[in-house]
MOPAC internal coordinates of N, CA, C and O (Angstrom, degrees):
PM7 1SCF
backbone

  N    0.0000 0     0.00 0     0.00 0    0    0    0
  C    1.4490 1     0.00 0     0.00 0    1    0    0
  C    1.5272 1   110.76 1     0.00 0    2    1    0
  O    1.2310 1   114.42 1   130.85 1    3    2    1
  N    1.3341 1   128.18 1   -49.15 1    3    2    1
  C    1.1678 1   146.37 1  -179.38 1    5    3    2
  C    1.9411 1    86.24 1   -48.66 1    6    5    3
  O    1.2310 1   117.38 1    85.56 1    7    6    5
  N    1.3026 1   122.60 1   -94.44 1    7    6    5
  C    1.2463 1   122.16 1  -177.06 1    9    7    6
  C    1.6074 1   117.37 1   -18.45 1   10    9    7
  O    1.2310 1   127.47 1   133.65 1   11   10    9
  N    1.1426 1   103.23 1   -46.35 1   11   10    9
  C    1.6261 1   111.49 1  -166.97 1   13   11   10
  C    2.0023 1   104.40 1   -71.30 1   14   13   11
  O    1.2310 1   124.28 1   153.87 1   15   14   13
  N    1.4736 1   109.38 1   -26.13 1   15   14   13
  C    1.1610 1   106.15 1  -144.84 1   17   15   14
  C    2.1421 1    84.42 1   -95.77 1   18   17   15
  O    1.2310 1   125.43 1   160.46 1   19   18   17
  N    1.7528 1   107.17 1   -19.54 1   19   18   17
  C    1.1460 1   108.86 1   170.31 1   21   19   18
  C    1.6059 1   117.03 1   -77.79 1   22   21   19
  O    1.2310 1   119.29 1   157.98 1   23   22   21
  N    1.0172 1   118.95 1   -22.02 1   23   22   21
  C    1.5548 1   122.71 1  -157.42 1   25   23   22
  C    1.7395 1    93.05 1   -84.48 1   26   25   23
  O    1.2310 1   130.71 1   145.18 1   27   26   25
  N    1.3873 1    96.94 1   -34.82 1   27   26   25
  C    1.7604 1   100.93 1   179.04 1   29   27   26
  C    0.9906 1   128.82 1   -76.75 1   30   29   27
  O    1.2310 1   120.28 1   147.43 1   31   30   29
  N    1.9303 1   117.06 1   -32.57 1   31   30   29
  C    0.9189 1   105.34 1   164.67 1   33   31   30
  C    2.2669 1   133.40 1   -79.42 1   34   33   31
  O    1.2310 1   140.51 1  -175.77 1   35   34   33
  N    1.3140 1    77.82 1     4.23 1   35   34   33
  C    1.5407 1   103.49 1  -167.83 1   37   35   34
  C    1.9965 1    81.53 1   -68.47 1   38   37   35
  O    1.2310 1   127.36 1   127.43 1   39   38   37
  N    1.1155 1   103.44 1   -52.57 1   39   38   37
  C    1.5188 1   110.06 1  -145.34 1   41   39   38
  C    1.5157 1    86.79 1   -78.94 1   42   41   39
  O    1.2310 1   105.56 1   148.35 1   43   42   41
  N    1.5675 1   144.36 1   -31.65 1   43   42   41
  C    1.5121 1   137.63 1  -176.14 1   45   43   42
  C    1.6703 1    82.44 1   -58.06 1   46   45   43
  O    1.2310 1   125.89 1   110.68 1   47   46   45
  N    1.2490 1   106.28 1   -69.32 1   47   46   45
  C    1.7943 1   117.72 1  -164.57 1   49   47   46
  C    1.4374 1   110.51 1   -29.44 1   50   49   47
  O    1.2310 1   128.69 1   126.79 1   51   50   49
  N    1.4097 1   100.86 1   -53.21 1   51   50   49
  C    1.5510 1   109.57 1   176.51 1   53   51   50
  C    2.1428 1   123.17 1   -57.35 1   54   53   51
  O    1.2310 1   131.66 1   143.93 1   55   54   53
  N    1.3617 1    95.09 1   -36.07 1   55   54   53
  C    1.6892 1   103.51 1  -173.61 1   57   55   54
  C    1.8503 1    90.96 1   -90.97 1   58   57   55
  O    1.2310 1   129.46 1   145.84 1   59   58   57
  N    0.9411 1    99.38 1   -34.16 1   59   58   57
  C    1.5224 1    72.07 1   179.78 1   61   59   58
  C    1.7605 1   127.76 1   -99.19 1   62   61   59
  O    1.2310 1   124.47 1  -171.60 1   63   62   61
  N    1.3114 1   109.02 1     8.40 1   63   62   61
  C    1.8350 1   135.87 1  -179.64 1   65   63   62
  C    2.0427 1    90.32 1   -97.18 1   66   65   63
  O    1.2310 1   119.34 1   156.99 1   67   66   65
  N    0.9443 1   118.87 1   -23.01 1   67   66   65
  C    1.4910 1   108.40 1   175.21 1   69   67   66
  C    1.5005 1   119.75 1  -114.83 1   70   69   67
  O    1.2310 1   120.68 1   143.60 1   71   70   69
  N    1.7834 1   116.30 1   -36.40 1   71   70   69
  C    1.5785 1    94.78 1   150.54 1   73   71   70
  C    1.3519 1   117.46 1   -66.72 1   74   73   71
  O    1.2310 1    98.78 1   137.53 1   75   74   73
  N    1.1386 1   155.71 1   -42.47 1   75   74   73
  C    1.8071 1   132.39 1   135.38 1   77   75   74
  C    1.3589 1   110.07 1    21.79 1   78   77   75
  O    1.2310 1   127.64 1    84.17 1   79   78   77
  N    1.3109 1   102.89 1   -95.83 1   79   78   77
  C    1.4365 1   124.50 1  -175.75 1   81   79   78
  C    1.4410 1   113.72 1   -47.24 1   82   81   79
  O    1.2310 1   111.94 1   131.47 1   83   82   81
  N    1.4229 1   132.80 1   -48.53 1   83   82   81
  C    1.1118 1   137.88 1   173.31 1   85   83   82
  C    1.7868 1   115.54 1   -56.01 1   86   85   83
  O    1.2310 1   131.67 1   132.21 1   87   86   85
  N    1.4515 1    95.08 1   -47.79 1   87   86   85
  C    1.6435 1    98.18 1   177.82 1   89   87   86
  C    1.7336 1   120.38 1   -71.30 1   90   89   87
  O    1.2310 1   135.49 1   173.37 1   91   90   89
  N    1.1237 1    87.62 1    -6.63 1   91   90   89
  C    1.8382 1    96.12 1  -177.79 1   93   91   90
  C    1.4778 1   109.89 1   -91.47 1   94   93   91
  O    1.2310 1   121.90 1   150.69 1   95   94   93
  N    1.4237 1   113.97 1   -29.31 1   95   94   93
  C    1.3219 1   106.91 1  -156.79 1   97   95   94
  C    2.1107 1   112.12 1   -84.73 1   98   97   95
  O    1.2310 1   124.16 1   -34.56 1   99   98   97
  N    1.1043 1   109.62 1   145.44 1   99   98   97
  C    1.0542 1   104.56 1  -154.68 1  101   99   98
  C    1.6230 1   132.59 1   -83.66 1  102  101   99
  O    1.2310 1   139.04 1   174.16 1  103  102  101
  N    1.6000 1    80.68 1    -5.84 1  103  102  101
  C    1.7215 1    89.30 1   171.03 1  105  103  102
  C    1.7699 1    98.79 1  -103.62 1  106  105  103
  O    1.2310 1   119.53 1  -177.46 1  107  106  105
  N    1.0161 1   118.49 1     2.54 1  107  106  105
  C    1.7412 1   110.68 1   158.01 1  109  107  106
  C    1.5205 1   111.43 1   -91.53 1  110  109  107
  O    1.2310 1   112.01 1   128.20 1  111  110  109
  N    0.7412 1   132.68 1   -51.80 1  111  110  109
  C    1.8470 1   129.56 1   148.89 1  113  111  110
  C    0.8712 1   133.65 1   -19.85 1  114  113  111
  O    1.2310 1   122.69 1   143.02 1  115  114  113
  N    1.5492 1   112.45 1   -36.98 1  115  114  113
  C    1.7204 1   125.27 1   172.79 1  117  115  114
  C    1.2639 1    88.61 1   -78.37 1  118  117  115
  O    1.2310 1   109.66 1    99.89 1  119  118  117
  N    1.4603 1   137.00 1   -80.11 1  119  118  117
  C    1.3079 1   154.79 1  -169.52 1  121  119  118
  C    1.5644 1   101.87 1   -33.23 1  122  121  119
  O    1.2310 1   125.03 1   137.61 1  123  122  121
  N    1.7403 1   107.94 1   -42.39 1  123  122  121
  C    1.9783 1    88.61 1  -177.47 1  125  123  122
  C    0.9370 1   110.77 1  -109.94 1  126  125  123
  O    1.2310 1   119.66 1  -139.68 1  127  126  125
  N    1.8544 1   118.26 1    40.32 1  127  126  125
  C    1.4888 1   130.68 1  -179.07 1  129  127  126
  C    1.5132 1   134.52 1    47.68 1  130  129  127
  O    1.2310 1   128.83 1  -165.39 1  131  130  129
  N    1.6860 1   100.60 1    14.61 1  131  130  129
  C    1.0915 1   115.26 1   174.77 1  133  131  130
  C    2.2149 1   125.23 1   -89.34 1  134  133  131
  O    1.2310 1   118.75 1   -30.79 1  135  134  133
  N    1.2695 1   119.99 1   149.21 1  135  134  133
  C    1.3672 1   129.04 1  -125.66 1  137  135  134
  C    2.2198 1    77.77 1   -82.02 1  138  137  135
  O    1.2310 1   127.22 1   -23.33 1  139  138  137
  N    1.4961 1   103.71 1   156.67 1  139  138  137
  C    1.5845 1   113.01 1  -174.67 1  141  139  138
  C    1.8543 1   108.70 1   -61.86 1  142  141  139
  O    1.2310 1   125.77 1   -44.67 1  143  142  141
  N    1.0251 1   106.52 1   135.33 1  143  142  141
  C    1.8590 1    94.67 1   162.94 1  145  143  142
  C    1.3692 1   118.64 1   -78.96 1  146  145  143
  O    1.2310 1   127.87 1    -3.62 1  147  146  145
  N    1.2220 1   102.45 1   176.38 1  147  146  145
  C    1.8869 1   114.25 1   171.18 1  149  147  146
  C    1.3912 1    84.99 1   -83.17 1  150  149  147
  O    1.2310 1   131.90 1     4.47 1  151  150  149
  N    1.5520 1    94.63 1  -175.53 1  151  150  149
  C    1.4262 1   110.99 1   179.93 1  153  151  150
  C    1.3000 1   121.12 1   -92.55 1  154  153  151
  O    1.2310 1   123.52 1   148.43 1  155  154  153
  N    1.5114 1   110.85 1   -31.57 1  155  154  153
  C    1.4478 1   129.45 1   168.32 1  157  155  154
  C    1.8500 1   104.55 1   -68.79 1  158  157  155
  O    1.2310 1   107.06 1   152.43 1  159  158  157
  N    1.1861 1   141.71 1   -27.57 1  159  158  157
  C    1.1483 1   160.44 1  -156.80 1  161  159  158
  C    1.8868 1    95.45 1   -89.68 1  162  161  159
  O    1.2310 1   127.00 1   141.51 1  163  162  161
  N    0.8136 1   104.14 1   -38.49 1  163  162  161
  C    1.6342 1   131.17 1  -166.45 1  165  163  162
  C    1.5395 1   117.59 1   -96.11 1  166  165  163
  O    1.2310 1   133.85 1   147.13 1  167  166  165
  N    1.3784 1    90.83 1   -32.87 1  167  166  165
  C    1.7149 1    95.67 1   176.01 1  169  167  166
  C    1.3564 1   102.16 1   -90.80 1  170  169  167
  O    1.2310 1   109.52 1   142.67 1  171  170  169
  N    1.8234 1   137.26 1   -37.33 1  171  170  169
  C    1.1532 1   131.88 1   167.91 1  173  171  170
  C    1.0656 1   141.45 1   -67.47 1  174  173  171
  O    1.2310 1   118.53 1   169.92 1  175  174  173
  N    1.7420 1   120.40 1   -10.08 1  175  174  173
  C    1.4975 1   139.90 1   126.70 1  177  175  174
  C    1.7150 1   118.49 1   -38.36 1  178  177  175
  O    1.2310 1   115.80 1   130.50 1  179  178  177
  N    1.1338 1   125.58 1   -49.50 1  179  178  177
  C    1.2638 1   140.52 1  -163.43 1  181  179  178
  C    1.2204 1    89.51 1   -62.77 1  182  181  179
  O    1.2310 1   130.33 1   111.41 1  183  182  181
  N    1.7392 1    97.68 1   -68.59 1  183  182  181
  C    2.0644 1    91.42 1  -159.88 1  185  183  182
  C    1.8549 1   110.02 1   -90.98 1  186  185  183
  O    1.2310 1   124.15 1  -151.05 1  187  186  185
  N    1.5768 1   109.64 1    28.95 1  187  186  185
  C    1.0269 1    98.40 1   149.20 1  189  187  186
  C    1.6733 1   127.07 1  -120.41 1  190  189  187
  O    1.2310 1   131.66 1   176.23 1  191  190  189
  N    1.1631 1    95.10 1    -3.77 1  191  190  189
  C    1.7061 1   116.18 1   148.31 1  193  191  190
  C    1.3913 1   115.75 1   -38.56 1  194  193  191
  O    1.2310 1   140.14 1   114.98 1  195  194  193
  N    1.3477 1    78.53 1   -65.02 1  195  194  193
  C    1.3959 1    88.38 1  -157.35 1  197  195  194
  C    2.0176 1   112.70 1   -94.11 1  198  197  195
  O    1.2310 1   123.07 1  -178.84 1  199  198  197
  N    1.3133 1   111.71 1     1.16 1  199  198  197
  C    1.2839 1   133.72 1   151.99 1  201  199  198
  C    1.6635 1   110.09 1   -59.73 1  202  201  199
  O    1.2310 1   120.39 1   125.90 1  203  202  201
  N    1.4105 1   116.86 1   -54.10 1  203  202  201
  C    1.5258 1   113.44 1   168.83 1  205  203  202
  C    1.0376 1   128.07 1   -68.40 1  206  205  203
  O    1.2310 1   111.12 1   148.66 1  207  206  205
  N    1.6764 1   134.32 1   -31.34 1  207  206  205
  C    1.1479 1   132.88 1   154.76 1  209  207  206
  C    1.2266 1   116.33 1   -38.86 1  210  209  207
  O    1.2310 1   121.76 1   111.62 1  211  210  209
  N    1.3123 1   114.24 1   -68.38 1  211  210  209
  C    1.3449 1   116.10 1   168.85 1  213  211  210
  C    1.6371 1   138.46 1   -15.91 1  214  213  211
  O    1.2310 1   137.42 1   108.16 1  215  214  213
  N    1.3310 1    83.87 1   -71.84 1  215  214  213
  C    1.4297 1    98.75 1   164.62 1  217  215  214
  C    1.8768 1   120.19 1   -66.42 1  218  217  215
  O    1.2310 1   122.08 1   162.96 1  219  218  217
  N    1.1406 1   113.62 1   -17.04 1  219  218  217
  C    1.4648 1   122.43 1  -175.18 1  221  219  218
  C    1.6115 1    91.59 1   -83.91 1  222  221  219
  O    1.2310 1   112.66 1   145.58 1  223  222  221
  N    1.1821 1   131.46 1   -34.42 1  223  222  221
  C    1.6429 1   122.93 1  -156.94 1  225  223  222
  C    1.8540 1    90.54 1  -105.67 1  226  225  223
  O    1.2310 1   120.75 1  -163.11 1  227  226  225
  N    1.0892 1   116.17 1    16.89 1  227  226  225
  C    1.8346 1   113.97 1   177.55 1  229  227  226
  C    1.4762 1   100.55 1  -126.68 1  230  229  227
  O    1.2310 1   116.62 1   161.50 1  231  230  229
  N    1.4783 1   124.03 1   -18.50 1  231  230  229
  C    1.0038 1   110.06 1   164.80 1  233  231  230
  C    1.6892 1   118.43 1   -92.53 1  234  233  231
  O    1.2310 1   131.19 1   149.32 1  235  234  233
  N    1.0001 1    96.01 1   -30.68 1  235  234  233
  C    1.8885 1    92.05 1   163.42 1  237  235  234
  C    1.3766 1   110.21 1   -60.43 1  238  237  235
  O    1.2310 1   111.33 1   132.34 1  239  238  237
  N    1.0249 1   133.94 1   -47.66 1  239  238  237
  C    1.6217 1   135.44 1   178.85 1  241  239  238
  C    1.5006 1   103.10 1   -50.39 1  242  241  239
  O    1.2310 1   124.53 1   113.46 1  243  242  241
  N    1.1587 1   108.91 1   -66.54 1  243  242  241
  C    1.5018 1   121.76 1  -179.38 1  245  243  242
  C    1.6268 1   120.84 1   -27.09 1  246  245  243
  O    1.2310 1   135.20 1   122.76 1  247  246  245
  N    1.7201 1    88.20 1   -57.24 1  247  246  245
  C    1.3489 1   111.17 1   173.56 1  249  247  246
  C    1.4757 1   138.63 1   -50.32 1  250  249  247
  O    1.2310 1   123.00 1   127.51 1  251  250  249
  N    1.3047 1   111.86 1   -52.49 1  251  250  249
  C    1.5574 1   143.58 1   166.93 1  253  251  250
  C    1.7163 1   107.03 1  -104.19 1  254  253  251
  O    1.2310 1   107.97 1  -176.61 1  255  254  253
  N    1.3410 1   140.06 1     3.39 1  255  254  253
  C    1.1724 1    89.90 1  -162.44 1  257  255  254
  C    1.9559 1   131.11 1   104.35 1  258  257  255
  O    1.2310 1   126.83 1   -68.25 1  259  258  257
  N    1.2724 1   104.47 1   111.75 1  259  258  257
  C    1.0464 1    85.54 1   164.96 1  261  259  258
  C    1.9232 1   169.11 1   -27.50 1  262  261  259
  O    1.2310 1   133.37 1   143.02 1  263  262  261
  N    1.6774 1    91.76 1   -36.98 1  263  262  261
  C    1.5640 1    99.23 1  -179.17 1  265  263  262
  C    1.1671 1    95.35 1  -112.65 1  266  265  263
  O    1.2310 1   113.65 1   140.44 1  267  266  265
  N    1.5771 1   129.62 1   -39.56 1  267  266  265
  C    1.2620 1   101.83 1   172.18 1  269  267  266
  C    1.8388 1   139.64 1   -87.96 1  270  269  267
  O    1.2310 1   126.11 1  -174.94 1  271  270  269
  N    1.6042 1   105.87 1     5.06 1  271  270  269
  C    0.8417 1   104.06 1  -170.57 1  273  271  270
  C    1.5154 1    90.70 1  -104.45 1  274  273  271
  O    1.2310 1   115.41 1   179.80 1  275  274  273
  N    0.9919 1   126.32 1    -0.20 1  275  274  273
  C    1.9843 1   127.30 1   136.88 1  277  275  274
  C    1.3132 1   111.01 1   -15.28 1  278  277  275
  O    1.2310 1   137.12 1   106.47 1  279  278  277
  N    1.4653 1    84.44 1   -73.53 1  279  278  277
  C    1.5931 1   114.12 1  -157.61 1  281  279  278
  C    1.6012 1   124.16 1   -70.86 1  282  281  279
  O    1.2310 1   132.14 1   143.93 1  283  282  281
  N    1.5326 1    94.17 1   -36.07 1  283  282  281
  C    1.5618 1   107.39 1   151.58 1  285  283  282
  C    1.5494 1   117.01 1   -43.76 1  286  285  283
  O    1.2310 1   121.75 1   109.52 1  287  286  285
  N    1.4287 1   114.25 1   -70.48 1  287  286  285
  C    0.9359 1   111.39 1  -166.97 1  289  287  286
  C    1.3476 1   128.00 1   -53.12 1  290  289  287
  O    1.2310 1   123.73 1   134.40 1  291  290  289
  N    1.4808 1   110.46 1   -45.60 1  291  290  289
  C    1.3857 1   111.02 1  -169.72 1  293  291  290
  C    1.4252 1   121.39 1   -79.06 1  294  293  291
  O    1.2310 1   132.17 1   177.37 1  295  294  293
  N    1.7895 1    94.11 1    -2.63 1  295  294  293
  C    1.7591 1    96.66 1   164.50 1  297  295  294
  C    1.0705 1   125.99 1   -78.57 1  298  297  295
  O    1.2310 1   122.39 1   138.99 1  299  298  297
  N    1.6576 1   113.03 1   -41.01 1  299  298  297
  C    1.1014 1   129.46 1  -177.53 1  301  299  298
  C    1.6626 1   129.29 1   -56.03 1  302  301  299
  O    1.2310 1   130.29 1   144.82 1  303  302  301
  N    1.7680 1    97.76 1   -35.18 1  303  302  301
  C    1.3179 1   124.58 1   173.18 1  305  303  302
  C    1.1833 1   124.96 1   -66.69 1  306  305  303
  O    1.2310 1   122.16 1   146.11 1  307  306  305
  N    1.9301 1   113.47 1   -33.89 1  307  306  305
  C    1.1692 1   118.66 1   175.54 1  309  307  306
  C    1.7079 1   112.51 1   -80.64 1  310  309  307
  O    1.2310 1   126.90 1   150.28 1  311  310  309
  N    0.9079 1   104.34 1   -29.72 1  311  310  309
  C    1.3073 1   116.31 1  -173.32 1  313  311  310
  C    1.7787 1   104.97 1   -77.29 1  314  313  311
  O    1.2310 1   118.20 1   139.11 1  315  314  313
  N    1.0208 1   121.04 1   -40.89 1  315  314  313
  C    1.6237 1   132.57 1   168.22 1  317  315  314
  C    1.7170 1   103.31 1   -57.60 1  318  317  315
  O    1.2310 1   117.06 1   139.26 1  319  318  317
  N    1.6764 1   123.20 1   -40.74 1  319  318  317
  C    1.0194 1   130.61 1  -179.65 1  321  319  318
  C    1.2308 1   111.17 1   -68.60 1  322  321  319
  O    1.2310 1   116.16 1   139.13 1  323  322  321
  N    0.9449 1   124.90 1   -40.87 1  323  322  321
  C    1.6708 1   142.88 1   166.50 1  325  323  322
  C    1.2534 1   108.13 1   -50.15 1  326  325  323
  O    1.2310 1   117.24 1   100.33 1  327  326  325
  N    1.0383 1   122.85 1   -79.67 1  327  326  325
  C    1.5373 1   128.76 1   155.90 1  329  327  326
  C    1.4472 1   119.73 1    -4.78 1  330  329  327
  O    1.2310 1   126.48 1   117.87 1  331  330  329
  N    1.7482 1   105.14 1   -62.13 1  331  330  329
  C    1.6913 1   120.09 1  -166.77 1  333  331  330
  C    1.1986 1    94.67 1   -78.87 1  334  333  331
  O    1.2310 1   107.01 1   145.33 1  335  334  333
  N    1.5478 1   141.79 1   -34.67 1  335  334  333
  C    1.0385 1   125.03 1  -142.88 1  337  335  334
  C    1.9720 1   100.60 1  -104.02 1  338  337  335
  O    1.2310 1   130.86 1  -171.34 1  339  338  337
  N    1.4037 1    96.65 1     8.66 1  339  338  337
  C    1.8797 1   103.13 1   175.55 1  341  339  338
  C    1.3568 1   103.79 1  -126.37 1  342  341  339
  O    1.2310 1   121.63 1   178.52 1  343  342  341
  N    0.9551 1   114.48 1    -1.48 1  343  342  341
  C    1.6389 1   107.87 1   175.13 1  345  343  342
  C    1.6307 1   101.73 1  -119.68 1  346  345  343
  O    1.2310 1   111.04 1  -170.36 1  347  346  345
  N    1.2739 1   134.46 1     9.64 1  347  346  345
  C    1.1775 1   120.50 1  -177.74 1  349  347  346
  C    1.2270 1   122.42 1   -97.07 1  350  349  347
  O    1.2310 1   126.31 1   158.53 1  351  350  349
  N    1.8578 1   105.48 1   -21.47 1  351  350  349
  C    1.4785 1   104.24 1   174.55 1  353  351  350
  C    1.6401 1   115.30 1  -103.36 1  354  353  351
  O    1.2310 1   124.55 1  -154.36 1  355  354  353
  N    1.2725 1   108.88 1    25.64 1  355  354  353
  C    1.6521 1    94.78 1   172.03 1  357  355  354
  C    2.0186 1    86.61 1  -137.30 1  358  357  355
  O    1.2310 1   101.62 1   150.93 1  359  358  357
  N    1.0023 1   151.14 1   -29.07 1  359  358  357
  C    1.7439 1   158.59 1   146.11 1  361  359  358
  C    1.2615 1   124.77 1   -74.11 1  362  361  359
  O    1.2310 1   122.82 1  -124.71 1  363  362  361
  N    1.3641 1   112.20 1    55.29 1  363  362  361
  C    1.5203 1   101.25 1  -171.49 1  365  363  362
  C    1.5643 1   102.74 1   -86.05 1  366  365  363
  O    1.2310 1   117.21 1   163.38 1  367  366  365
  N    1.7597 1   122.91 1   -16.62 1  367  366  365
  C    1.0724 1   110.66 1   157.35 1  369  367  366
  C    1.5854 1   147.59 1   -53.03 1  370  369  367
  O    1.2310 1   130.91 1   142.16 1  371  370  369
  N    1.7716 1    96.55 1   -37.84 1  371  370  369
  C    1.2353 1   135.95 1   154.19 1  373  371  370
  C    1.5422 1   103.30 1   -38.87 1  374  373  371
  O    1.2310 1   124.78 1    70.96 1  375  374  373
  N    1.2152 1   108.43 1  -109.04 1  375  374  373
  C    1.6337 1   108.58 1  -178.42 1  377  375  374
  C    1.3160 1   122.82 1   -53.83 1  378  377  375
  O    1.2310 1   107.40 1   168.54 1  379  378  377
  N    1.0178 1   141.10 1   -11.46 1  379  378  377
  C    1.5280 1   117.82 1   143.26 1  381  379  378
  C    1.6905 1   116.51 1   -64.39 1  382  381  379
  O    1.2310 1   109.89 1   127.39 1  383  382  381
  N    1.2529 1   136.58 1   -52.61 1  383  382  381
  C    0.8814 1   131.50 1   179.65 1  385  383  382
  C    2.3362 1   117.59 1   -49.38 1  386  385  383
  O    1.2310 1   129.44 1   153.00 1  387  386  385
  N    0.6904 1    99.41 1   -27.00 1  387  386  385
  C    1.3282 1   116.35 1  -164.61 1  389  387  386
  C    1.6836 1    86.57 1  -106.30 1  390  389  387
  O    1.2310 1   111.63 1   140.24 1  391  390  389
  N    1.1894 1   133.38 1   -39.76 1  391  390  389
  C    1.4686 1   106.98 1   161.96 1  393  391  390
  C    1.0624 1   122.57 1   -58.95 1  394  393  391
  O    1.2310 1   122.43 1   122.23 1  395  394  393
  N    1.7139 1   112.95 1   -57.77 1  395  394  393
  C    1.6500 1   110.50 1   171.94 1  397  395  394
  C    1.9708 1   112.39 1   -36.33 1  398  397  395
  O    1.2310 1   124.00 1   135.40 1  399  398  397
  N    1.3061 1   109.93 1   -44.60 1  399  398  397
  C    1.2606 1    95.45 1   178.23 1  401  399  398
  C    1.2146 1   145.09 1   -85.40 1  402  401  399
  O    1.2310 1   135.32 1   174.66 1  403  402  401
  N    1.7401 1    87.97 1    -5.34 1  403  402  401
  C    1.7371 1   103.97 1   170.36 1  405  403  402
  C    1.6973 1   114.40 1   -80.87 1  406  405  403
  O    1.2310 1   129.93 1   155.00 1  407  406  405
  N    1.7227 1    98.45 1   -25.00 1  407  406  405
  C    1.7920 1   105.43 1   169.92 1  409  407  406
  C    1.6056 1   107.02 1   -70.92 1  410  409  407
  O    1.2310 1   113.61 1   158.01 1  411  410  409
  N    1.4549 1   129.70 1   -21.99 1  411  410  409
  C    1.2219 1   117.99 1   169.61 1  413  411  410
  C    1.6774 1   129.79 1   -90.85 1  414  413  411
  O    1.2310 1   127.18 1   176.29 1  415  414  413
  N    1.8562 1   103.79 1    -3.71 1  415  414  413
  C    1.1038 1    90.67 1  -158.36 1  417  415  414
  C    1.8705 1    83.15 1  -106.38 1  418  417  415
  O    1.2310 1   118.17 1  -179.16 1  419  418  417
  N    1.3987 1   121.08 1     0.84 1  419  418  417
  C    1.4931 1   127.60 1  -172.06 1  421  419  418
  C    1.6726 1    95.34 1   -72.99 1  422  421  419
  O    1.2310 1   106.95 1   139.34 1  423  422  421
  N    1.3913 1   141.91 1   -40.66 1  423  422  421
  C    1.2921 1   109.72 1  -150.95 1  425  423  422
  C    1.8365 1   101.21 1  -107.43 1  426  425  423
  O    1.2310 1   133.78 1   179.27 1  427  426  425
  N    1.3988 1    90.97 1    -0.73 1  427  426  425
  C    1.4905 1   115.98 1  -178.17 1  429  427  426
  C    1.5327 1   103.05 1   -74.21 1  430  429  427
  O    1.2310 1   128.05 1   149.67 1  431  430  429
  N    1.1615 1   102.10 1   -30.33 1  431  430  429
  C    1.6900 1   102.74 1  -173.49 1  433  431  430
  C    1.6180 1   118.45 1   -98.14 1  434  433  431
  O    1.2310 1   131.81 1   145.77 1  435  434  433
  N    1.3813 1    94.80 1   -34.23 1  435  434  433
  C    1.7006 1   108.79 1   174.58 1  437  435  434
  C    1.9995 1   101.47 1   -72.89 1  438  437  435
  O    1.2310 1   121.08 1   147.79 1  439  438  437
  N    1.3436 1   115.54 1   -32.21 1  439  438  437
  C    1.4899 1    92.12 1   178.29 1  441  439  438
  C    1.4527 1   106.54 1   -98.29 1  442  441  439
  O    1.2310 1   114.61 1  -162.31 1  443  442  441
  N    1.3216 1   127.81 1    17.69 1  443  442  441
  C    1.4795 1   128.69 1   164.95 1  445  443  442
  C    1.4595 1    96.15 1   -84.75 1  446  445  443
  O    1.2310 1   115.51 1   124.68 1  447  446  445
  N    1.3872 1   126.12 1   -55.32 1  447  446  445
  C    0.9861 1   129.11 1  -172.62 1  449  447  446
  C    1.8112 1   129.23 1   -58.53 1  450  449  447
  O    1.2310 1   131.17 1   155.35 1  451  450  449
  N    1.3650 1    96.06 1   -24.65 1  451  450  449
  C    1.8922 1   113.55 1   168.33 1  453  451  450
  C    1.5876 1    97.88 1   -82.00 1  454  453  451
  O    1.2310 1   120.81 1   154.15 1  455  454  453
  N    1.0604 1   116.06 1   -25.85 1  455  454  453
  C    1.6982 1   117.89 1  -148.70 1  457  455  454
  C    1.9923 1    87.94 1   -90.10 1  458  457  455
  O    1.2310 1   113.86 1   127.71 1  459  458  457
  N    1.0135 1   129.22 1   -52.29 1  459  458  457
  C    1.6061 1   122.92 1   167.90 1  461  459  458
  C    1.2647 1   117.14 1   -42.87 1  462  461  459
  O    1.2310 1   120.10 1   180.00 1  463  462  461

């Protein structure tokens, strides 16, 4: 259970550390007609993007193990990317909403998962 409850939260961490990234970047903003950022606005998207990744590729490790929870991850990620990258231009309401809730349901699951 413990494993299961890391691998999941690895994967919220992961969908919501790359719609992040997706919503920040500035030629997807133009593209989903949404208004330019600052630069500081833009840099605190970045490193919280990339703050969830982070945390998404330590809880797969955690989970499995070093080599395979590698390997986990970067499947899981691509495949999550896959995901973001077909549902983002026709649901962008959709996937933002479900990121916000995958950023709430990631640390919810990783401290259930320490907490067993």
């Amino acid at each position: 259970m413990n494993a299961a409850l890391m691998a999941a939260g690895s994967a919220f961490a992961a969908w919501a550390g790359m719609a992040v990234l997706c919503f920040q970047s500035s030629s997807q903003r133009q593209r989903m007609g949404l208004r330019e950022q600052s630069g500081r606005q833009q840099w605190g998207f970045i490193l919280a993007g990339a703050a969830l990744l982070a945390v998404s590729l330590a809880a797969a490790v955690v989970a499995d193990g070093s080599q395979f929870g590698l390997l986990l991850w970067l499947c899981q990620a691509g495949m999550l990317g896959v995901a973001l990258i077909c549902c983002l231009p026709f649901a962008r309401s959709a996937v933002s909403a479900s990121a916000r809730l995958a950023a709430l349901l990631a640390p919810l699951s990783l401290g259930a998962a320490s907490w067993v």
